[in-house]
C-alpha positions as CSV (number, residue, x, y, z in Angstrom):
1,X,-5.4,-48.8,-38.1
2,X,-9.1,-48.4,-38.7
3,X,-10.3,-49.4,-35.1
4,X,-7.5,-46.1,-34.4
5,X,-9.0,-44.2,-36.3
6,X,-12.3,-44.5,-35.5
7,X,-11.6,-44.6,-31.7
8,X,-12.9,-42.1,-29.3
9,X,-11.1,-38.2,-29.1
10,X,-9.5,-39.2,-25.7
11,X,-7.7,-42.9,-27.0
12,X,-7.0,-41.2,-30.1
13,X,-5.2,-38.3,-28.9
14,X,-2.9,-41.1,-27.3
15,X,-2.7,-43.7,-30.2
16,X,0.8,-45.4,-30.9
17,X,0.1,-44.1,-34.7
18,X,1.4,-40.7,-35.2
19,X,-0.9,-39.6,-38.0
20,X,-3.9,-40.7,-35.9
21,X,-2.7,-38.7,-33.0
22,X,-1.6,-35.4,-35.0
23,X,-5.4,-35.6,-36.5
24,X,-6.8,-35.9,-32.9
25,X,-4.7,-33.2,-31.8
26,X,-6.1,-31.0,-34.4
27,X,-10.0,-32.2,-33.8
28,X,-9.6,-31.2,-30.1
29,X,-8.4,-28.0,-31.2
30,X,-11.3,-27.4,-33.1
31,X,-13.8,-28.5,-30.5
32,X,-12.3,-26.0,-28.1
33,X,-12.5,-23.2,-30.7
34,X,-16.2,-24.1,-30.9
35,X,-17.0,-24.9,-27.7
36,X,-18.1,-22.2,-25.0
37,X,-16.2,-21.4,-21.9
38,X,-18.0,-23.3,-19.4
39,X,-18.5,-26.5,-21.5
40,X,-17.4,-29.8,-20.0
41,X,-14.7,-30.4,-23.1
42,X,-12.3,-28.4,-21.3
43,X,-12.6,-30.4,-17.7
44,X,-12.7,-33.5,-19.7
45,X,-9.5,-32.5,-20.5
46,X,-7.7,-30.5,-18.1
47,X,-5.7,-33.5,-16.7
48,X,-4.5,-35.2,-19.8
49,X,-3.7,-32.7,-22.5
50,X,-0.9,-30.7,-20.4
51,X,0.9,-34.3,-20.1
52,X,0.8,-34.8,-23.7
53,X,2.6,-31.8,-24.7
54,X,6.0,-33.9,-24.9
55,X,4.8,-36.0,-27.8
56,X,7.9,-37.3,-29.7
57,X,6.8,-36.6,-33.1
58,X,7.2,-33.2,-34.1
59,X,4.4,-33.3,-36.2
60,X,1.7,-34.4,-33.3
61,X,3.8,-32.3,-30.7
62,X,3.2,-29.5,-32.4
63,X,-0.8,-30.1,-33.1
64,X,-0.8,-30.8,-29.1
65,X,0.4,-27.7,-28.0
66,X,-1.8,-25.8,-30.4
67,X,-5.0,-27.1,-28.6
68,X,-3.2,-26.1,-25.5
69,X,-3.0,-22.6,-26.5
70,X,-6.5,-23.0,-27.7
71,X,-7.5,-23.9,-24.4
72,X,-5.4,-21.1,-22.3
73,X,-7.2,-18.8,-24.6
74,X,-10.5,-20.4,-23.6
75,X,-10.3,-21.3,-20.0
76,X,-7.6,-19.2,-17.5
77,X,-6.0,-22.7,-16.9
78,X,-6.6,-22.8,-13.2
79,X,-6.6,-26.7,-12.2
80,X,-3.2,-26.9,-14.1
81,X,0.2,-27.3,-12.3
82,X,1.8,-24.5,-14.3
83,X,5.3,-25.6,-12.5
84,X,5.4,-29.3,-14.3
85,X,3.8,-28.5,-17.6
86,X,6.4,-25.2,-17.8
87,X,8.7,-27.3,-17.6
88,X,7.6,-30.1,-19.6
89,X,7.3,-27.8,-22.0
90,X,10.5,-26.3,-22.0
91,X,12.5,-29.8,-21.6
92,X,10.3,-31.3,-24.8
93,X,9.4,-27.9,-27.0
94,X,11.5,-25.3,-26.7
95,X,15.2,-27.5,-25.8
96,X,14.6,-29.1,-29.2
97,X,14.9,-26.1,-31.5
98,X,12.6,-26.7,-33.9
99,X,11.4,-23.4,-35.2
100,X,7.7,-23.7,-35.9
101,X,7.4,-25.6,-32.5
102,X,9.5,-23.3,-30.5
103,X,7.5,-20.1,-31.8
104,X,4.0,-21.7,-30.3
105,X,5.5,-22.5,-27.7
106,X,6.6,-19.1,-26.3
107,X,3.1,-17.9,-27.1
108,X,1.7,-20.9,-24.8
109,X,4.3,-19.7,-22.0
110,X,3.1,-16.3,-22.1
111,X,-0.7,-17.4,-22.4
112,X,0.3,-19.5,-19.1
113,X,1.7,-16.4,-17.3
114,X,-0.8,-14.4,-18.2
115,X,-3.7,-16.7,-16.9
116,X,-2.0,-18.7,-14.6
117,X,0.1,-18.3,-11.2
118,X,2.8,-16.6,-11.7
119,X,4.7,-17.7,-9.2
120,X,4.7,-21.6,-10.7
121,X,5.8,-20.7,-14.0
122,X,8.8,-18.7,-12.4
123,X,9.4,-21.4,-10.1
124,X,9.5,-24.3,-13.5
125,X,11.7,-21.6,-15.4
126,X,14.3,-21.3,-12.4
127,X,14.5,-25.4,-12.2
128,X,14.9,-25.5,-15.8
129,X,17.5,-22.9,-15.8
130,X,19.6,-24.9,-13.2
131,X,18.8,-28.2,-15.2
132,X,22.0,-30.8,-15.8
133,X,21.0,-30.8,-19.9
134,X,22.8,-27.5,-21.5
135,X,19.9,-27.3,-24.1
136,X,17.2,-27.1,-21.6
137,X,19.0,-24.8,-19.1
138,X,19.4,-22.5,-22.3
139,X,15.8,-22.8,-23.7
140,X,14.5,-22.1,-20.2
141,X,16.9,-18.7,-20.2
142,X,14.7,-18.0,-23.8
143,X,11.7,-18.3,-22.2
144,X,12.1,-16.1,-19.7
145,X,13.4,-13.3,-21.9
146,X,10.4,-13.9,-23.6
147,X,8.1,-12.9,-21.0
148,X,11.0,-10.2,-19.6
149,X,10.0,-8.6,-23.3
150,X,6.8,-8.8,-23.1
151,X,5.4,-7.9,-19.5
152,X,8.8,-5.9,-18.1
153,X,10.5,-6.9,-15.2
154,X,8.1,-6.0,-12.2
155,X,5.5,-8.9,-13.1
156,X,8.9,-10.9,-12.6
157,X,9.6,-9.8,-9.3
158,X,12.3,-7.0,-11.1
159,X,14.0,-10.6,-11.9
160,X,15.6,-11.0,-8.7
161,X,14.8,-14.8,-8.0
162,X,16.6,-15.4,-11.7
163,X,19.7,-13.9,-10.8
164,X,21.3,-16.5,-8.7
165,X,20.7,-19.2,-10.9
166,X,22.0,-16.9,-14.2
167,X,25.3,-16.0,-12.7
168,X,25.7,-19.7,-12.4
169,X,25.3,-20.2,-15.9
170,X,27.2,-17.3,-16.7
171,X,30.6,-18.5,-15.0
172,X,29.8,-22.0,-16.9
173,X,32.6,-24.1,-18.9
174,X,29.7,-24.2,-21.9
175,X,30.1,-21.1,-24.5
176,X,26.4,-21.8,-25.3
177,X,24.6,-21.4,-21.4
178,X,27.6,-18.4,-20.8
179,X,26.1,-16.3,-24.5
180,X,22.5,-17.1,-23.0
181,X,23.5,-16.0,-19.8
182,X,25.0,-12.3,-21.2
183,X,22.1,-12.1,-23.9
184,X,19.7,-12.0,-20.3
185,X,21.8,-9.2,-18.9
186,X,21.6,-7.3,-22.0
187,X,18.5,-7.5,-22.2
188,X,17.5,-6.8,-18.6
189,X,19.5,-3.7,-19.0
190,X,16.6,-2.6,-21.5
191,X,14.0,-2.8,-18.8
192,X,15.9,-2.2,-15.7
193,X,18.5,1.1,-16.5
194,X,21.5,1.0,-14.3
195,X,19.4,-1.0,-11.8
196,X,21.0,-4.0,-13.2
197,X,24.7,-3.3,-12.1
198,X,25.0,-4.7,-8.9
199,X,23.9,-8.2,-10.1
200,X,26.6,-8.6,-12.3
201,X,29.7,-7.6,-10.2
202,X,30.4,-11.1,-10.0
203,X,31.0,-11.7,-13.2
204,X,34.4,-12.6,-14.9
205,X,36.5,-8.9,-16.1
206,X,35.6,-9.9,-19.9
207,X,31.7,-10.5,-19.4
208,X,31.4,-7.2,-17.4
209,X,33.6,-5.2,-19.8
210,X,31.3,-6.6,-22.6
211,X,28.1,-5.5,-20.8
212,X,29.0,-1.9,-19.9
213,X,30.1,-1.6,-23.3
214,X,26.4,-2.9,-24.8
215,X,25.2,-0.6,-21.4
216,X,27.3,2.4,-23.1
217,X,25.5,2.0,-26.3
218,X,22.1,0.7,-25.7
219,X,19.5,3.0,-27.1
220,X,16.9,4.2,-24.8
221,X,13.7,2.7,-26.4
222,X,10.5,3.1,-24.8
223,X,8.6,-0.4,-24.4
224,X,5.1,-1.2,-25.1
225,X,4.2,-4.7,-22.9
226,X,2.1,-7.5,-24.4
227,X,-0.9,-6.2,-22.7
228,X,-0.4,-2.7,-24.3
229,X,0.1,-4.3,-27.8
230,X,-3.4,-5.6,-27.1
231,X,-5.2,-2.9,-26.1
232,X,-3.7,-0.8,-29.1
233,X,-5.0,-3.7,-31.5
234,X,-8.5,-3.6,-30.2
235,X,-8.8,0.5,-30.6
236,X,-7.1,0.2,-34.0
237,X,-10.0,-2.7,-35.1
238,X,-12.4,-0.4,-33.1
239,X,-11.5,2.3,-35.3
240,X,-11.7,0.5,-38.3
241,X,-15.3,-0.6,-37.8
242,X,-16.5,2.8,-37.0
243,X,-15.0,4.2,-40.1
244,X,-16.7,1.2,-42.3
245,X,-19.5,2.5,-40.9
């Protein structure tokens, strides 16, 4: 245990003891936090940490992906296959369920689509959707309502490469991948209006009755994207600092 310990960051991070890993995890996340952007930390790294995301111990996995968001928030992640890791990360962090996990993980995705090609994370969502495992095809359907909430449907391409592979889950036998598949139209109808309606005409009597019903009742809300939510933070800390002055 004490040669483990004592190891260099890089064995460490991959040590067969959890607690040594979980502490390595943590330690990397630090040295990004303190390092600059152009320091050689994060290309020492680039092609190990995303395949370590997957750890199997909650504790470590969870430690991992918080020096990957670390690192997105450093570096804009280009050298990364976004296609493999999104779906890595949906498959090991988001399938599972575990709450604390699952919540960093969403923010990793949208750090990844925000700094990354888009087009790869879209393409990993879309495999994951149509994935064999119900858990994954339904955590992949949560991750891209995530980003659907918080960047609107044009930085999706208005959603239209999702639509094929969601009316498929939709018609499924499995009440769990058919209630992912409805809460995607409702909430597609927030962003896209009546623009929606032709992509669900396929859908069972029952499904569509239950849609224009929510349709019938949905509120109109104006929506502020991720990048607005930004911006409004750094006038409102802006603001703050001029009136402590």
């Amino acid at each position: 245990m004490q040669s483990q310990d004592t190891g260099s960051l890089q064995n460490r991070i991959k040590s067969k003891v959890r607690k040594v890993r979980q502490t390595a995890f943590e330690e990397l996340a630090q040295k990004f936090k303190e390092a600059e952007k152009e320091d050689y930390i994060f290309d020492e790294y680039i092609g190990e940490l995303p395949t370590l995301l997957g750890d199997s111990n909650p504790g470590a996995q969870e430690k991992a992906i918080e020096a990957f968001k670390v690192y997105l928030e450093k570096r804009n992640g280009s050298g990364i296959d976004g296609k493999s890791v999104i779906k890595n990360l949906i498959d090991k962090a988001l399938a599972p369920g575990k709450p604390n996990i699952k919540k960093i993980t969403l923010e990793v995705i949208c750090l990844m689509f925000e700094n990354m090609e888009k087009k790869e994370i879209m393409d990993g969502i879309i495999d994951s959707i149509n994935h064999k495992n119900q858990k994954v095809s339904c955590a992949a359907v949560q991750a891209l309502v995530e980003l659907l909430t918080n960047y609107g449907p044009r930085k999706l391409q208005f959603l239209k490469p999702f639509f094929p592979p969601i009316e498929k889950l939709a018609a499924s036998t499995v009440s769990s991948q058919r209630t992912e598949a409805m809460n995607f139209y409702k909430e597609a109808y927030k962003y896209m209006g009546d623009a929606l309606k032709p992509f669900i005409v396929n859908l069972k009597k029952a499904q569509t009755d239950e849609l224009e019903k929510f349709f019938s009742e949905c509120p109109n809300v104006p929506m502020i994207w991720r990048s607005q939510q930004k911006q409004m933070l750094l006038k409102l800390k802006w603001k703050e600092r001029q009136e402590e002055e």
